[in-house]
C-alpha positions in Angstrom: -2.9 28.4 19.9 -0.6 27.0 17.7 -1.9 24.4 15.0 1.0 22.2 12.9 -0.8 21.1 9.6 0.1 18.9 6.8 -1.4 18.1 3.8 -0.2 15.9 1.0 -2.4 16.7 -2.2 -4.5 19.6 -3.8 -7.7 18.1 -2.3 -5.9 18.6 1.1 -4.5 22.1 0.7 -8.6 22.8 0.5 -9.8 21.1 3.4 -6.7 22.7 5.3 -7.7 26.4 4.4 -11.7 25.6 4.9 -10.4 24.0 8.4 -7.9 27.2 9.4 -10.8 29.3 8.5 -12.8 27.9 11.0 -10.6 27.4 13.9 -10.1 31.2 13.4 -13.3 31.8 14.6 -12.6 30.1 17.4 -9.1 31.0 18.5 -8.6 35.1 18.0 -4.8 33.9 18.7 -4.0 31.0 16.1 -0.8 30.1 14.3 -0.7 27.6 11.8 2.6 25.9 10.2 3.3 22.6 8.3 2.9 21.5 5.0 0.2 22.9 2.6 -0.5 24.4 -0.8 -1.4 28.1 -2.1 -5.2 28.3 -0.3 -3.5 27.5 2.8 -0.7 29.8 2.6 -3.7 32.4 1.9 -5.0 31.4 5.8 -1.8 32.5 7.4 0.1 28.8 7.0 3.7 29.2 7.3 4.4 26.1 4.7 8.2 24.3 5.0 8.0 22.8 2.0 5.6 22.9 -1.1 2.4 20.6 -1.6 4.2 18.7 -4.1 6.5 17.4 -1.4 4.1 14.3 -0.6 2.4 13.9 -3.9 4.2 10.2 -4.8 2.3 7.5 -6.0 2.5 4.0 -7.1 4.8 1.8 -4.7 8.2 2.0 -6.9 7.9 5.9 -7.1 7.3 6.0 -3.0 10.8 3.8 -2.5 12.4 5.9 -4.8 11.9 8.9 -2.6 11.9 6.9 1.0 15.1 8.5 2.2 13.9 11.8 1.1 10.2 11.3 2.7 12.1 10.4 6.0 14.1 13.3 6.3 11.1 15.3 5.6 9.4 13.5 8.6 12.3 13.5 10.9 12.9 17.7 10.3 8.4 18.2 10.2 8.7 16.6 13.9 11.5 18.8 15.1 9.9 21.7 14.1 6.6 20.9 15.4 8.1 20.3 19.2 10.7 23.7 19.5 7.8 25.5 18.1 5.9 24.0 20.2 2.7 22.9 18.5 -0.2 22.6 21.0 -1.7 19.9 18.3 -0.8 18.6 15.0 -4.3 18.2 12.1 -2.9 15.1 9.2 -4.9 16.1 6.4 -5.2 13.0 4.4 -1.6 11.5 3.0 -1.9 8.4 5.4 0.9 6.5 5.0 3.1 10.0 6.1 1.4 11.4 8.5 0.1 8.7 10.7 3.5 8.4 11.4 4.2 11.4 12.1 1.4 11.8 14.8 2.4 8.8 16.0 5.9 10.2 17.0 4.3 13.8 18.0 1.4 11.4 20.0 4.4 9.7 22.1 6.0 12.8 22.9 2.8 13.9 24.6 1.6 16.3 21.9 -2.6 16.0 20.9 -3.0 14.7 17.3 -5.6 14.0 15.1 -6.3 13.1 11.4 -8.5 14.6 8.9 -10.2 12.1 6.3 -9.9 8.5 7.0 -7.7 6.0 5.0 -9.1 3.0 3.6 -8.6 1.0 6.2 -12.0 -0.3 6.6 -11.6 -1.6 3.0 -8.5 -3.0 2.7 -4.8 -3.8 4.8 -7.0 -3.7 8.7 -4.0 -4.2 10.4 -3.3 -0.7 9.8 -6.0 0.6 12.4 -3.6 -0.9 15.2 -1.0 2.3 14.3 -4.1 4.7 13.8 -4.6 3.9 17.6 -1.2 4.6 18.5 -1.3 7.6 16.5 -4.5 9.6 16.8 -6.4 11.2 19.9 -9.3 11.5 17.4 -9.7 10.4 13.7 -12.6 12.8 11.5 -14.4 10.9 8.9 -16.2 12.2 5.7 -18.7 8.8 6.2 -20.5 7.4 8.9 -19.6 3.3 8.1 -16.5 4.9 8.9 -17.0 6.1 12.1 -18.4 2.6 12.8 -15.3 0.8 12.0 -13.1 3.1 13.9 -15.6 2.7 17.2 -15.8 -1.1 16.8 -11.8 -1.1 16.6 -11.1 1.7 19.9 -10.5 4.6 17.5 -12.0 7.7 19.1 -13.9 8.8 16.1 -16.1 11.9 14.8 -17.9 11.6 11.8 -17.9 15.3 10.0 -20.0 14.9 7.0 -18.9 15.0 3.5 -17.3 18.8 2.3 -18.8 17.4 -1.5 -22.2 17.5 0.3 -21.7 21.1 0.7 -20.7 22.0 -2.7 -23.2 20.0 -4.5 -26.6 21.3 -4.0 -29.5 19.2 -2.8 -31.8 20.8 -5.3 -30.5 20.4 -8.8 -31.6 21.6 -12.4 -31.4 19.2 -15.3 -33.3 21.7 -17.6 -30.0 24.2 -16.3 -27.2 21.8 -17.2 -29.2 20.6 -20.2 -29.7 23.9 -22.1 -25.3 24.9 -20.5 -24.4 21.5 -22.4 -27.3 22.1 -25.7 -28.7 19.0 -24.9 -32.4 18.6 -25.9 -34.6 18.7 -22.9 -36.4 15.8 -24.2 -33.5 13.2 -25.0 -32.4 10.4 -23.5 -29.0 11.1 -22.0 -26.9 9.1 -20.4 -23.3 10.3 -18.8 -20.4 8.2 -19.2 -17.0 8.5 -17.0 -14.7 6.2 -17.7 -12.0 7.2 -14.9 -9.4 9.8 -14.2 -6.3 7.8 -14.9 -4.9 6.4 -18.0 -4.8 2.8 -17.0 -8.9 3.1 -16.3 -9.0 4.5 -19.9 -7.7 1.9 -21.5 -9.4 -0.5 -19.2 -12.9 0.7 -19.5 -13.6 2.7 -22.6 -13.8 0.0 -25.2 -16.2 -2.1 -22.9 -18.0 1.4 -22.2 -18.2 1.7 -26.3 -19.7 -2.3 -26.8 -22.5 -1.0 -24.1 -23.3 2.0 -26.0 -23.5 0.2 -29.0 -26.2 -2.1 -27.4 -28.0 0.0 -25.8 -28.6 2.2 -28.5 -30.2 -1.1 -30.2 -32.4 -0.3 -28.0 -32.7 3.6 -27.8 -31.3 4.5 -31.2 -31.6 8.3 -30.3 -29.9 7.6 -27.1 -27.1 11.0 -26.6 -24.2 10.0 -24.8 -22.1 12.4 -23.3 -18.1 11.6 -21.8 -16.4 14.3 -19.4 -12.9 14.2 -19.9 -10.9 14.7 -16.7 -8.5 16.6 -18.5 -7.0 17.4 -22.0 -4.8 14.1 -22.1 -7.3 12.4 -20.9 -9.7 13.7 -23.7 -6.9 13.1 -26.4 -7.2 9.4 -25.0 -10.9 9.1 -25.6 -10.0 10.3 -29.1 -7.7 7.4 -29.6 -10.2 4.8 -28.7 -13.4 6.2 -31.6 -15.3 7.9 -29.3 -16.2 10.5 -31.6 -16.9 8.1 -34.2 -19.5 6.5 -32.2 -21.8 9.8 -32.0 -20.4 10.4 -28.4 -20.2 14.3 -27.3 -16.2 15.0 -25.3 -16.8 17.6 -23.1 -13.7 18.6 -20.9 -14.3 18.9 -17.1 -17.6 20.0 -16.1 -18.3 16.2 -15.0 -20.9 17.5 -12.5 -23.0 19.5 -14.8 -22.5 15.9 -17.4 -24.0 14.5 -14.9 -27.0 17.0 -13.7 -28.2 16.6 -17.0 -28.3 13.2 -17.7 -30.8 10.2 -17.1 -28.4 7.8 -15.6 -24.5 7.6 -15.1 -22.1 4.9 -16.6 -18.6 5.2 -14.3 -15.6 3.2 -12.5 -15.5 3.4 -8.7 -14.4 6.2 -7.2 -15.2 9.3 -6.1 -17.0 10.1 -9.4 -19.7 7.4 -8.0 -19.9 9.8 -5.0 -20.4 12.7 -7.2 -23.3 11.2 -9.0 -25.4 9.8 -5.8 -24.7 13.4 -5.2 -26.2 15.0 -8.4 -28.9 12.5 -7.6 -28.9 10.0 -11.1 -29.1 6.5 -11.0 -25.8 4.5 -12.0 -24.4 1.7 -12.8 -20.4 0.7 -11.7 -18.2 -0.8 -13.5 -14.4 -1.7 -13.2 -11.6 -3.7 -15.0 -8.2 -3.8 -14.0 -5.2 -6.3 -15.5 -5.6 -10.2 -14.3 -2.8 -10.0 -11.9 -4.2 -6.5 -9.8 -7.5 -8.3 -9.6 -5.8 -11.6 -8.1 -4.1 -9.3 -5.3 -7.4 -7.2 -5.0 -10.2 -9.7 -4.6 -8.0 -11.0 -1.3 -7.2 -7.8 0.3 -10.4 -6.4 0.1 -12.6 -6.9 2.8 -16.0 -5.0 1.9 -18.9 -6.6 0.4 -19.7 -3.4 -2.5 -16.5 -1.5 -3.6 -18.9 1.8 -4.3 -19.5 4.5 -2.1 -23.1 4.8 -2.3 -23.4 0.9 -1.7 -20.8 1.4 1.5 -23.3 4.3 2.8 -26.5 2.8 2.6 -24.9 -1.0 3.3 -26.7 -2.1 0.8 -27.0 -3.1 -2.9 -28.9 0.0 -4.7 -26.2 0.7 -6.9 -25.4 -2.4 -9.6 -21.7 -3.2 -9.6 -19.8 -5.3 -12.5 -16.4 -6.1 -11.6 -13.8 -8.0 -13.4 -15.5 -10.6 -15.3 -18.9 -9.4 -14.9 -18.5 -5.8 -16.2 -19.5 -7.2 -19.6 -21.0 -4.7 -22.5 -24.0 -6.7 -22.8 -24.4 -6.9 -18.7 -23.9 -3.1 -18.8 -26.5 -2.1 -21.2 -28.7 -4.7 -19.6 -28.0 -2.7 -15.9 -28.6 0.7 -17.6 -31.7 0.3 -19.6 -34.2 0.0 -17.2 -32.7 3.4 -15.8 -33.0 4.6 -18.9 -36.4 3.6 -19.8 -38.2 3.3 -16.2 -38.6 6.9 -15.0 -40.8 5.7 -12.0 -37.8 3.7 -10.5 -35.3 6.2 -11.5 -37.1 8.9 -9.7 -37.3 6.6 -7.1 -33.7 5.6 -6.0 -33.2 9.7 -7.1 -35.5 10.5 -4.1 -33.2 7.8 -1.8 -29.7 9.5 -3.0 -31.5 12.7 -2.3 -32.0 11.7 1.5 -28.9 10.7 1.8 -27.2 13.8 0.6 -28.7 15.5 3.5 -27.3 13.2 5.7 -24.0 13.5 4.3 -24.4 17.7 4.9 -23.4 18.4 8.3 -20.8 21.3 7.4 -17.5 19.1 7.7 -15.1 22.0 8.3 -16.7 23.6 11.0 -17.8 20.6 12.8 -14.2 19.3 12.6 -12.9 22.7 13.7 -15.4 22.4 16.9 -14.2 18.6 17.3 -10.5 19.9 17.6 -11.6 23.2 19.9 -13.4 20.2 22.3 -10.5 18.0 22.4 -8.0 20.9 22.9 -10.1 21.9 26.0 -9.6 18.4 27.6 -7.7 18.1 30.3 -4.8 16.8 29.1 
């Protein structure tokens, strides 16, 4: 069996090696080559070029490298047919490797991609070419799975590989005394995003809801995981230590564990804390012009992912001109000060973790050993 792979990012080069893993235990006989990073390599991946290769973002950086990125493509398909790969796994990185299994797919080779784009959210045309492309897309969520079946996509849904590593019982007390929090406070854990822009977006509206909740609750502890140290130098810049706030760096999950509710942009970070089980509230800025383009490409009624899983509103969300510091604080403080209905929607994002846990990597690596035994 011979298994052409290629991932595009860090979070890719670990669902690759979870994925080779298991299609080890299926296959005594496997080869695997393609893109990937350091845990992949560690499988047995032959890797043609390093990780890094198809880690552009932002528009202008992407045309900057197009000639480049189409070389890349033009040699990865070459390779894959003299080897010749039985099937090719895209491991996220969309906009590259539905392209390339499109190519593989019309040559007669069996393709399918590993974590869904967007598409359900945002630029729909684009599940035409994941037709063209794919004899079967994986998705992490099941509205996913929906939008692929109503559109002709043959389509598993996998479960989520963050349901696996988060665990469905958690300890506040544990994360509480880790952090030296008081086990009696009232904590409340703040993410203003991973990226610079969200930063300088978010944090000074984040800072005005502080302030007025702690009107409120003036012993209120507030605690901010930086994403990383230039992200924490950032915070700095904007006073957060001057308004009481504890920086820790990383450890976002364990922030979170401990606290009573979650302030946070979109993102996967709202993920994370239906996962740690904590009520939230959403929020999210961006500059005029972004949210002019935005608000007409989107096509989703709730921008966050526990609002997109349960398809419907348990989650408040303040966009734009709505994520106010006096709408904020208004959102969070019955989370803060109504255990009974914070213990409530904790006991519906506990339910839904479990539903989210279906072991992603080996159901997708029994997916792929079901679709390779087709008669093709």
């Amino acid at each position: 069996m011979r298994v052409f792979l290629v991932a595009g990012e860090l979070s890719g080069d670990i669902l690759g090696a979870t994925l080779m893993r298991e299609l080890k235990r299926h296959y005594g006989d496997v080869s695997f080559r393609g893109i990937g990073g350091p845990r992949m390599i560690d499988e047995g991946l032959e890797s043609l070029y390093p990780l890094e290769t198809l880690s552009i973002m932002g528009l202008i950086e992407v045309l900057k490298h197009l000639p480049r990125l189409i070389g890349v493509r033009r040699h990865l398909r070459r390779e894959a047919q003299a080897w010749p790969a039985d099937i090719m796994i895209g491991i996220d990185a969309p906009d590259f490797n539905l392209g390339l299994e499109a190519q593989l797919r019309a040559q007669g080779m069996t393709t399918t991609h590993y974590v869904s784009p967007s598409v359900w959210a945002w630029r729909q045309g684009r599940v035409k070419k994941i037709r063209r492309a794919v004899d079967m897309m994986l998705t992490f969520l099941p509205f996913e799975a929906e939008f692929y079946e109503r559109h002709d996509v043959p389509v598993r849904f996998v479960g989520h590989p963050l349901a696996e590593e988060l665990p469905l019982e958690n300890d506040r007390h544990q994360a509480r005394h880790a952090l030296e929090l008081d086990n009696n406070a009232r904590v409340l854990a703040v993410l203003p995003g991973s990226r610079s822009s969200e930063i300088g977006f978010m944090t000074p509206v984040f800072l005005e809801a502080i302030r007025l909740l702690r009107q409120r609750l003036p012993e209120l502890e507030v605690v901010m995981p930086a994403a990383s140290p230039a992200r924490r130098e950032e915070l700095l810049a904007h006073g957060v230590i001057d308004e009481g706030i504890t920086i820790v760096e990383g450890r976002a999950w364990e922030v979170m564990t401990a606290a009573d509710a979650v302030l946070l942009t979109s993102g996967t970070s709202a993920l994370e804390a239906m996962l740690c089980h904590r009520p939230m509230v959403v929020a999210y800025r961006m500059a005029p012009m972004t949210w002019q383009i935005a608000r007409r490409l989107v096509k989703t009624r709730w921008i966050s992912l526990p609002n997109l899983i349960a398809q419907e509103s348990l989650v408040p969300e303040l966009i734009q001109d709505d994520a106010t510091g006096e709408a904020i604080a208004a959102a969070l403080a019955p989370m803060l000060e109504n255990d009974i209905e914070a213990r409530a929607l904790s006991a519906r994002f506990v339910d839904m973790h479990r539903a989210l846990q279906r072991g992603a990597s080996a159901r997708a690596a029994q997916v792929i050993v079901d679709l390779m035994a087709r008669p093709h």
